[in-house]
PyMOL Python script that loads the backbone (N, CA, C, O; Angstrom):
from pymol import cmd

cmd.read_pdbstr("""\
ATOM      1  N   UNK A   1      19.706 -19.750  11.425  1.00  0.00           N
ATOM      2  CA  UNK A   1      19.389 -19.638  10.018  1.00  0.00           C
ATOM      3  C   UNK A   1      20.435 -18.754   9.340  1.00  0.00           C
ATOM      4  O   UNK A   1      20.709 -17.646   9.801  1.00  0.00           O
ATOM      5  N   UNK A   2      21.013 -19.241   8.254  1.00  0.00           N
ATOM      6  CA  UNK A   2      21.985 -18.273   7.383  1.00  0.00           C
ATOM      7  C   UNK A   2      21.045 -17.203   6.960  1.00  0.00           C
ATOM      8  O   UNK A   2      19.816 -17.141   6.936  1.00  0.00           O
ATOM      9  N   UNK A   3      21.954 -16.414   6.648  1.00  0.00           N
ATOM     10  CA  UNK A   3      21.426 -15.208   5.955  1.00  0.00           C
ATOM     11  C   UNK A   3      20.660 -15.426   4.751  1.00  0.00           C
ATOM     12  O   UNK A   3      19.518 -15.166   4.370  1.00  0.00           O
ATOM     13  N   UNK A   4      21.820 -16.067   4.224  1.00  0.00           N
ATOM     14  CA  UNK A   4      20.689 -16.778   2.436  1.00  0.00           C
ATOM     15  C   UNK A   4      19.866 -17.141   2.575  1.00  0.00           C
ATOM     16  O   UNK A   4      19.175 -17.048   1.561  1.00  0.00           O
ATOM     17  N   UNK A   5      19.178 -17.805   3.723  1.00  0.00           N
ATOM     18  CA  UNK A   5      17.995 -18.418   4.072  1.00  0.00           C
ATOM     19  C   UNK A   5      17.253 -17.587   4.615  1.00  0.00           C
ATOM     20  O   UNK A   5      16.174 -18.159   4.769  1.00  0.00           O
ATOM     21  N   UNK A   6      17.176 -16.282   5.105  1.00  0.00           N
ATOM     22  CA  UNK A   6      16.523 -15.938   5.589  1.00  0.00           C
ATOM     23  C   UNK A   6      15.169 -15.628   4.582  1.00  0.00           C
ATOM     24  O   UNK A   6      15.335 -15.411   3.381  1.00  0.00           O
ATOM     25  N   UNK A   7      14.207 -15.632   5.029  1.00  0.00           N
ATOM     26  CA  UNK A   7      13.053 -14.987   4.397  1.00  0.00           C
ATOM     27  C   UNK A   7      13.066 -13.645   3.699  1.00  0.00           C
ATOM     28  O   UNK A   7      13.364 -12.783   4.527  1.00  0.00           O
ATOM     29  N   UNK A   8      12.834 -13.072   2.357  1.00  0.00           N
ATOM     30  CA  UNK A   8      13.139 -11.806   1.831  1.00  0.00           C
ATOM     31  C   UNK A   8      12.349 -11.137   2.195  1.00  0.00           C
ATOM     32  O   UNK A   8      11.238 -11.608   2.438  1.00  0.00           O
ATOM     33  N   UNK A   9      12.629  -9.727   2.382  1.00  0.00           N
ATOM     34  CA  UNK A   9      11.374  -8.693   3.081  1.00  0.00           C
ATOM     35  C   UNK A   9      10.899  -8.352   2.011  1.00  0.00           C
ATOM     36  O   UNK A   9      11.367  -8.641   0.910  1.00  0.00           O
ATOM     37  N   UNK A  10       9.617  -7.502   2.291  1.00  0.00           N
ATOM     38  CA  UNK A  10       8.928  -7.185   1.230  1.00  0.00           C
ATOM     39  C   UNK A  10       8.879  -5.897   0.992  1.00  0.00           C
ATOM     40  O   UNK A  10       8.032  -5.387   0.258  1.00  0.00           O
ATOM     41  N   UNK A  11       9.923  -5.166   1.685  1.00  0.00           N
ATOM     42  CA  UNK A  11       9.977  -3.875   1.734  1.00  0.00           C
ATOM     43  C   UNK A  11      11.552  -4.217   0.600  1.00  0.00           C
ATOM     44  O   UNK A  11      12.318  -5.154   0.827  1.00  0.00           O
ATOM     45  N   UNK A  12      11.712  -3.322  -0.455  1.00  0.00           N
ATOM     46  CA  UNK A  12      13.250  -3.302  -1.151  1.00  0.00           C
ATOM     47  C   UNK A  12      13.692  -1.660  -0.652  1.00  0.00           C
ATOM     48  O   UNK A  12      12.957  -0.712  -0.373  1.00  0.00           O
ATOM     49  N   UNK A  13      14.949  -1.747  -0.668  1.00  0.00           N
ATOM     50  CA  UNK A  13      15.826  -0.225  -0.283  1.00  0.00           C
ATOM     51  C   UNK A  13      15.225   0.413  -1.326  1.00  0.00           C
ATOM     52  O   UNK A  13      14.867  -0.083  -2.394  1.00  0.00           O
ATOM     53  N   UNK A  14      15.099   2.003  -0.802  1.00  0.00           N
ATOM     54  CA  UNK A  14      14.555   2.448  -1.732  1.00  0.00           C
ATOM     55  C   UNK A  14      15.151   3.878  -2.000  1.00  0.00           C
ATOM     56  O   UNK A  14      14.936   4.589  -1.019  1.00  0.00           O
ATOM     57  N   UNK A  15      15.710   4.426  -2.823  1.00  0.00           N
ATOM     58  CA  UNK A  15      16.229   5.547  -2.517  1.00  0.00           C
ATOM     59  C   UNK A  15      16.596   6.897  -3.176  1.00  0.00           C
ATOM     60  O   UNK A  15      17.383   6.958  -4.121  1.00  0.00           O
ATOM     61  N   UNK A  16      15.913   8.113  -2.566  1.00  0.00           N
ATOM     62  CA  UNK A  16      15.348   9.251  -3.303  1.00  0.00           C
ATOM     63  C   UNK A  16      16.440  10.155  -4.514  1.00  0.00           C
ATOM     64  O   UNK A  16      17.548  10.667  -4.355  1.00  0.00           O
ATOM     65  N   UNK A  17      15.599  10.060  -5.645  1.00  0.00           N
ATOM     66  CA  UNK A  17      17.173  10.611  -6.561  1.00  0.00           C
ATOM     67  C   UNK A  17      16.842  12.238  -6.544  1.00  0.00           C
ATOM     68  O   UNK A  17      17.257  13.103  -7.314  1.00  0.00           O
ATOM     69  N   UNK A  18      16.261  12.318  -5.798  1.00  0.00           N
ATOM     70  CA  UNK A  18      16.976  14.209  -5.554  1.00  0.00           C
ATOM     71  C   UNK A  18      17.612  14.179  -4.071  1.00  0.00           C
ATOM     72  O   UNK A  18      18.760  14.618  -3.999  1.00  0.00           O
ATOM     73  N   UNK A  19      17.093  13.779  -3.034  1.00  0.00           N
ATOM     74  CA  UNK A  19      18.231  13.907  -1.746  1.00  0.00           C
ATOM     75  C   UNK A  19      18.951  12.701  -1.387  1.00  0.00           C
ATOM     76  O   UNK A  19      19.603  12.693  -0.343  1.00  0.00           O
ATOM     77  N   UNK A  20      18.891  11.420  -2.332  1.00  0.00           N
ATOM     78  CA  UNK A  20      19.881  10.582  -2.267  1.00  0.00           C
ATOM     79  C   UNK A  20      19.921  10.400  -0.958  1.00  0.00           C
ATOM     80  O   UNK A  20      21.080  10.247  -0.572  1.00  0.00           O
ATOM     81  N   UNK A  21      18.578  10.320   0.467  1.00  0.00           N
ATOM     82  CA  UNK A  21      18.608   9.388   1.292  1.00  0.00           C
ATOM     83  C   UNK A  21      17.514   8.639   1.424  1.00  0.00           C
ATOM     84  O   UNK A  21      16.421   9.076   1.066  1.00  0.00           O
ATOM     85  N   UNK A  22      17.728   6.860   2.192  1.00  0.00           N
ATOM     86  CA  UNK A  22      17.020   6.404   1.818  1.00  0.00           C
ATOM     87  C   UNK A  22      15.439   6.565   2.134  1.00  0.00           C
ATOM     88  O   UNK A  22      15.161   7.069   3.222  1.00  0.00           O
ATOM     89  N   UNK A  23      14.205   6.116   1.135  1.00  0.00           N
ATOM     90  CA  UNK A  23      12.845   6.308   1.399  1.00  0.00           C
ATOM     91  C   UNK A  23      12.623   5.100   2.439  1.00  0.00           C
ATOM     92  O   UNK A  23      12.900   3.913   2.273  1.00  0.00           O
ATOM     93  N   UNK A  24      12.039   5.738   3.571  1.00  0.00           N
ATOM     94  CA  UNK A  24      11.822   4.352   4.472  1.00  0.00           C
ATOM     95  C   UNK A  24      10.737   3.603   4.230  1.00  0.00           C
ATOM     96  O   UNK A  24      10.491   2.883   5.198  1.00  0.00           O
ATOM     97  N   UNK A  25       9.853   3.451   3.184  1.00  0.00           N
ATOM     98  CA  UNK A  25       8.875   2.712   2.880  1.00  0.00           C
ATOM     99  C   UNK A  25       8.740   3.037   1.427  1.00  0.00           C
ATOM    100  O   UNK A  25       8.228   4.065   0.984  1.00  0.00           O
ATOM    101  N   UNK A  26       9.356   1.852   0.586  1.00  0.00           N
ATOM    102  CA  UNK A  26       9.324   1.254  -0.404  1.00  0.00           C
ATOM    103  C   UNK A  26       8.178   1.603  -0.736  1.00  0.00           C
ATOM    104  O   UNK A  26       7.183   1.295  -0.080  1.00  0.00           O
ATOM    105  N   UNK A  27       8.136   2.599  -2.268  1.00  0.00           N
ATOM    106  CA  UNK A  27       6.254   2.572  -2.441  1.00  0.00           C
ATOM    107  C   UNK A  27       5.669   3.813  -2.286  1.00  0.00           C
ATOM    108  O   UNK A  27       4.539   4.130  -2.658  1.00  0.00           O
ATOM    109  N   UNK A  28       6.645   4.637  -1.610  1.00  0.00           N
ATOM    110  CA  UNK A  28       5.991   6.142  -0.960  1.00  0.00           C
ATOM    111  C   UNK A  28       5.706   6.859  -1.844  1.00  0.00           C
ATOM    112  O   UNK A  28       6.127   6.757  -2.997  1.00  0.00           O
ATOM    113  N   UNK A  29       5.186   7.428  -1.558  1.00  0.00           N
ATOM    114  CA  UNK A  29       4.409   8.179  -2.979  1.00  0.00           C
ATOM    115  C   UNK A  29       5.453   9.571  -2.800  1.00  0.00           C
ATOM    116  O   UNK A  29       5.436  10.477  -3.634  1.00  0.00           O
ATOM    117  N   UNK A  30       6.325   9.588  -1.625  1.00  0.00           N
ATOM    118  CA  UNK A  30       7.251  10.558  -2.034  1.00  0.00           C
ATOM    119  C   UNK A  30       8.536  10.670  -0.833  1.00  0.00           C
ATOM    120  O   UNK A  30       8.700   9.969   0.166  1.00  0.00           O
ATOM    121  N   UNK A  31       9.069  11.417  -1.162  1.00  0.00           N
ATOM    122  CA  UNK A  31      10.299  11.276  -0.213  1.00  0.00           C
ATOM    123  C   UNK A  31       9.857  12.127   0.949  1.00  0.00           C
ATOM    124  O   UNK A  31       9.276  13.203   0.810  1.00  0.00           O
ATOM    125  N   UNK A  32      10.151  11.607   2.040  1.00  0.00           N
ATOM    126  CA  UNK A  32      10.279  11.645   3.704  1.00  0.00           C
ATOM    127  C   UNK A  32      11.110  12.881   4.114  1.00  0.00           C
ATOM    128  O   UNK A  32      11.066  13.686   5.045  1.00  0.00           O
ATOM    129  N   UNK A  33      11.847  12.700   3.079  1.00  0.00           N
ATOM    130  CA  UNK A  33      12.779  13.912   3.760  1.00  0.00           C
ATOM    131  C   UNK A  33      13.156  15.577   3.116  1.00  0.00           C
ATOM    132  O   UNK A  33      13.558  16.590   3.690  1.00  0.00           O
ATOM    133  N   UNK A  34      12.754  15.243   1.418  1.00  0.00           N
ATOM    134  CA  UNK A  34      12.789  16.594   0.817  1.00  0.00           C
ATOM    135  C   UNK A  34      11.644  16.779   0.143  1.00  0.00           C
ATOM    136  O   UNK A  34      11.479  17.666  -0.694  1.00  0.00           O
ATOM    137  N   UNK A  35      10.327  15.469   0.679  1.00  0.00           N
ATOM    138  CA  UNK A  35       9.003  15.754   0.349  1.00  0.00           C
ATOM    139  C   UNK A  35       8.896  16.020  -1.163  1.00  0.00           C
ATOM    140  O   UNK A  35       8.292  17.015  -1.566  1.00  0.00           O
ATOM    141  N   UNK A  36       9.260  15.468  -1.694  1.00  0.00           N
ATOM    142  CA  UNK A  36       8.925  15.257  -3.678  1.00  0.00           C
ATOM    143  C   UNK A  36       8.766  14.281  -3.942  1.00  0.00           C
ATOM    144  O   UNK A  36       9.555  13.342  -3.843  1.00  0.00           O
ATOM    145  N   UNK A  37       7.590  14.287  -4.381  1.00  0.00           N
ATOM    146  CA  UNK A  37       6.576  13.592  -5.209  1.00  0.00           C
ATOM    147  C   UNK A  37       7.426  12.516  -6.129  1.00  0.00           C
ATOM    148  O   UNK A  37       8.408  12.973  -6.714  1.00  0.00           O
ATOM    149  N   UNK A  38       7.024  10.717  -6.344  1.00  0.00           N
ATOM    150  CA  UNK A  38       8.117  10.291  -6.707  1.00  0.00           C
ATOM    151  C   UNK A  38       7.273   9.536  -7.783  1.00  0.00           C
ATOM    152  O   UNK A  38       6.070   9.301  -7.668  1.00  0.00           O
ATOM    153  N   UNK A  39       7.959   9.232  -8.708  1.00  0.00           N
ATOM    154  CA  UNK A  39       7.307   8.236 -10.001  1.00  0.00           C
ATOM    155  C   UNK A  39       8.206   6.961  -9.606  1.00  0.00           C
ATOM    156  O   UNK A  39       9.204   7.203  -8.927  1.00  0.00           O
ATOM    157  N   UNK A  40       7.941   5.586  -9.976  1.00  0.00           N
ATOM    158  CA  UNK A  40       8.395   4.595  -9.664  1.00  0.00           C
ATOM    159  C   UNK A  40       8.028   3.475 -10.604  1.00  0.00           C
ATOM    160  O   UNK A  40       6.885   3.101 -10.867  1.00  0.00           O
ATOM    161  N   UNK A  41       9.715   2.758 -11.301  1.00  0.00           N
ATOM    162  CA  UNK A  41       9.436   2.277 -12.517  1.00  0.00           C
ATOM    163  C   UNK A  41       8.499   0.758 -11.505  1.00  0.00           C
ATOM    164  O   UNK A  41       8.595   0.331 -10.354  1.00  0.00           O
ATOM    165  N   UNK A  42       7.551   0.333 -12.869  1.00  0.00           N
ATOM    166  CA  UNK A  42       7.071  -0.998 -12.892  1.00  0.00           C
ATOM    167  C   UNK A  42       7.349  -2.230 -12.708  1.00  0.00           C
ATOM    168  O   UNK A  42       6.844  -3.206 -12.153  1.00  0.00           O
ATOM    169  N   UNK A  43       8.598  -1.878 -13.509  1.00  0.00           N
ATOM    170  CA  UNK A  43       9.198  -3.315 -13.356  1.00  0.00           C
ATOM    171  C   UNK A  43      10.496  -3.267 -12.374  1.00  0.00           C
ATOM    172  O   UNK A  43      10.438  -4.331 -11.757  1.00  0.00           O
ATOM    173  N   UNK A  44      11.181  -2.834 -12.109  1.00  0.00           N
ATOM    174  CA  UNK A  44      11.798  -3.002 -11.041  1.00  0.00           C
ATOM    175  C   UNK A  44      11.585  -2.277  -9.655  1.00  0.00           C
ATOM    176  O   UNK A  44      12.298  -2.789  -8.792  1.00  0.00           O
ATOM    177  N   UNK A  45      10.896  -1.348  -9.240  1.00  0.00           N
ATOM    178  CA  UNK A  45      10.372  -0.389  -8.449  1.00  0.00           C
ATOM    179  C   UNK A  45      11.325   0.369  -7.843  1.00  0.00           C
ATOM    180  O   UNK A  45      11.513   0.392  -6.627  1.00  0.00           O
ATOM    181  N   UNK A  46      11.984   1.045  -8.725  1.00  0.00           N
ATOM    182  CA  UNK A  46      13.183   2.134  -8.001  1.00  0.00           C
ATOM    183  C   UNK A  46      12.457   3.193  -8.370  1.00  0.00           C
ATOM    184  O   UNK A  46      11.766   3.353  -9.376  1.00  0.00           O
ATOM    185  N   UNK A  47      12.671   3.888  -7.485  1.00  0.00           N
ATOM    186  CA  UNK A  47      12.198   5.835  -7.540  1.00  0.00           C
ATOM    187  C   UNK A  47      13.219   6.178  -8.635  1.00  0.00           C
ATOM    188  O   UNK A  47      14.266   5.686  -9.057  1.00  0.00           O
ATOM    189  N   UNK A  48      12.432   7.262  -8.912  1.00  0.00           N
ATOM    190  CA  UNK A  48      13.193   7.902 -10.266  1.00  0.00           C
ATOM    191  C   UNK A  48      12.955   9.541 -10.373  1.00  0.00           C
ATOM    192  O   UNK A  48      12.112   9.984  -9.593  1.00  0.00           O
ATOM    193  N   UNK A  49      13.468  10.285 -11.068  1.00  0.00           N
ATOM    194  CA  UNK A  49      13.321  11.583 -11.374  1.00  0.00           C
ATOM    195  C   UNK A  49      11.722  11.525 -11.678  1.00  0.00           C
ATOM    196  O   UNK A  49      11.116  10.522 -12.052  1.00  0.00           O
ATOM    197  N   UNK A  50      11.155  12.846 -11.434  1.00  0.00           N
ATOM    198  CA  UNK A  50       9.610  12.905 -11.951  1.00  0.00           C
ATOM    199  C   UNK A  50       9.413  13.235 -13.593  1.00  0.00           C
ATOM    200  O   UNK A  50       8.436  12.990 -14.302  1.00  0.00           O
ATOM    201  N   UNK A  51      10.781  13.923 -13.965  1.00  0.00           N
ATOM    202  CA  UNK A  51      10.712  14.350 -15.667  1.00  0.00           C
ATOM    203  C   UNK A  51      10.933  12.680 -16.264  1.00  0.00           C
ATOM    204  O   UNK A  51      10.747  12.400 -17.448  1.00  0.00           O
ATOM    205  N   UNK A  52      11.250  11.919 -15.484  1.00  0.00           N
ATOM    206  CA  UNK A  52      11.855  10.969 -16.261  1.00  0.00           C
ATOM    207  C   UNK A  52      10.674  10.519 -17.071  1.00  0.00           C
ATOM    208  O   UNK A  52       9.556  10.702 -16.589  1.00  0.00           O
ATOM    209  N   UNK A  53      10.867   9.611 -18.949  1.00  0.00           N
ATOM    210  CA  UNK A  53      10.239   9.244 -19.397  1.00  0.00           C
ATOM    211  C   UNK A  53       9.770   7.525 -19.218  1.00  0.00           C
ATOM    212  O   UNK A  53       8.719   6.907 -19.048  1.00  0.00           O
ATOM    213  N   UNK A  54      11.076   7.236 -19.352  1.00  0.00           N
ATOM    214  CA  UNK A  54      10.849   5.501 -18.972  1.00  0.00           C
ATOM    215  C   UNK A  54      11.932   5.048 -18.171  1.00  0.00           C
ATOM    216  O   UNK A  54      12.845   5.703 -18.673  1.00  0.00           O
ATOM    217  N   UNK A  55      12.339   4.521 -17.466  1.00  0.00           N
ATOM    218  CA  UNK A  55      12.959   3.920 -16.257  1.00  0.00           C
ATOM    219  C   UNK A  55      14.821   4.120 -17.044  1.00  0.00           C
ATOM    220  O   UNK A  55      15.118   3.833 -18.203  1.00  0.00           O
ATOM    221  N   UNK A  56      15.751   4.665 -15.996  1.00  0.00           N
ATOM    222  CA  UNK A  56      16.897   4.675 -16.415  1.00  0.00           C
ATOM    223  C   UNK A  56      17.428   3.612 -16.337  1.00  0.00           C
ATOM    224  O   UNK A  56      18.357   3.464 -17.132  1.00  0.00           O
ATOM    225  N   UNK A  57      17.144   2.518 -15.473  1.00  0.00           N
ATOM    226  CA  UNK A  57      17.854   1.218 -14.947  1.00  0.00           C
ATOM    227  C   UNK A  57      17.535   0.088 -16.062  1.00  0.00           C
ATOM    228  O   UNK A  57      18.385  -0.555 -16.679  1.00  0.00           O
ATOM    229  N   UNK A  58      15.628  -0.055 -16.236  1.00  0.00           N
ATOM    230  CA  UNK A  58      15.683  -1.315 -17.360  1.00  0.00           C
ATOM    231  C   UNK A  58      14.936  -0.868 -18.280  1.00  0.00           C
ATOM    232  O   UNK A  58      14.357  -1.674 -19.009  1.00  0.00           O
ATOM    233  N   UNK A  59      14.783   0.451 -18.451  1.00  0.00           N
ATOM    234  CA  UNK A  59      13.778   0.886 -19.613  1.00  0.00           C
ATOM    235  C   UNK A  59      12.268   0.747 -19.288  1.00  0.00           C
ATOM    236  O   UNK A  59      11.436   1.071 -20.136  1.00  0.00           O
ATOM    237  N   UNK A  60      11.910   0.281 -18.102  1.00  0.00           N
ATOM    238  CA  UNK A  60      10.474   0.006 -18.095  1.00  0.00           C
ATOM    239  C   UNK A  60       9.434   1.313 -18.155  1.00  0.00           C
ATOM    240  O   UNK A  60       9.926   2.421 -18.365  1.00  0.00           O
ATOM    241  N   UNK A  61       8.119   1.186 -17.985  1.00  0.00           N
ATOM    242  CA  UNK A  61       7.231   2.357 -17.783  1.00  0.00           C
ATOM    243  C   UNK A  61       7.408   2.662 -16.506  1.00  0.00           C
ATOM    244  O   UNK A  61       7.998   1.977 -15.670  1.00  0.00           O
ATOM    245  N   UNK A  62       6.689   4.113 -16.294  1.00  0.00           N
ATOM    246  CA  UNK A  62       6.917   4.526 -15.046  1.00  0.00           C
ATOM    247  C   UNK A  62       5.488   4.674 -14.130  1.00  0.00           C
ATOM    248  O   UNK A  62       4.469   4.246 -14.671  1.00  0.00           O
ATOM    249  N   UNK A  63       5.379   5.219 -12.867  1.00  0.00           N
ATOM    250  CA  UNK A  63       3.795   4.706 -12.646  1.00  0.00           C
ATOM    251  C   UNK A  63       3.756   5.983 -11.170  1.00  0.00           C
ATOM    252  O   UNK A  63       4.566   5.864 -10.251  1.00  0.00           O
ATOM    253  N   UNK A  64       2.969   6.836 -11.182  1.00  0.00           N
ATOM    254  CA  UNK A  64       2.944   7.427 -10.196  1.00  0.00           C
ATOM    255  C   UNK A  64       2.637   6.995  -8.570  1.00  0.00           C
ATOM    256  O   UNK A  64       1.456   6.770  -8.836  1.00  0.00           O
ATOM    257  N   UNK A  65       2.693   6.766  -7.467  1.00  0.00           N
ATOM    258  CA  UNK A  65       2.051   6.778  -6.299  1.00  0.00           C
ATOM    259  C   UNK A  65       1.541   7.317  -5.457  1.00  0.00           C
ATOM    260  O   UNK A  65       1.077   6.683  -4.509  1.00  0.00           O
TER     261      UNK A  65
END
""", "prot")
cmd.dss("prot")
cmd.show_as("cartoon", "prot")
cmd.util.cbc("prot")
cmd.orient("prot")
C-alpha cells in the first residue's frame, strides 16, 4: 500500500507551544512534559498558549480539555 493510501490516523501531531515538544496524545488536556494545562482551537485542534483569545492559525474559538 502507498503511503497516500494509507489509512489516516486519528491521532494529528500535536505540539506544546511552551516546550515545543511533541504532545503524545492529541487532545491532552496538557503537556507530558512541562505539565501545562493546554487550550485547543476547535476547528483545527492545535494546542495553543492558555492567554490566547481565539486560535493564531485560523481564528477559530478555543476550548479547554
Amino acid at each position: 500500500m502507498k503511503r497516500s493510501e494509507e489509512p489516516k490516523s486519528e491521532e494529528r501531531r500535536c505540539i506544546c507551544p511552551y516546550c515545543e515538544e511533541e504532545i503524545l496524545k492529541a487532545g491532552f488536556p496538557y503537556c507530558q512534559r512541562c505539565r501545562v494545562t493546554l487550550r485547543y482551537c476547535s476547528r483545527c485542534q492545535i494546542a495553543v498558549v492558555r492567554e490566547a483569545t481565539v486560535c493564531p492559525h485560523c481564528g477559530g474559538e478555543l476550548e479547554w480539555r
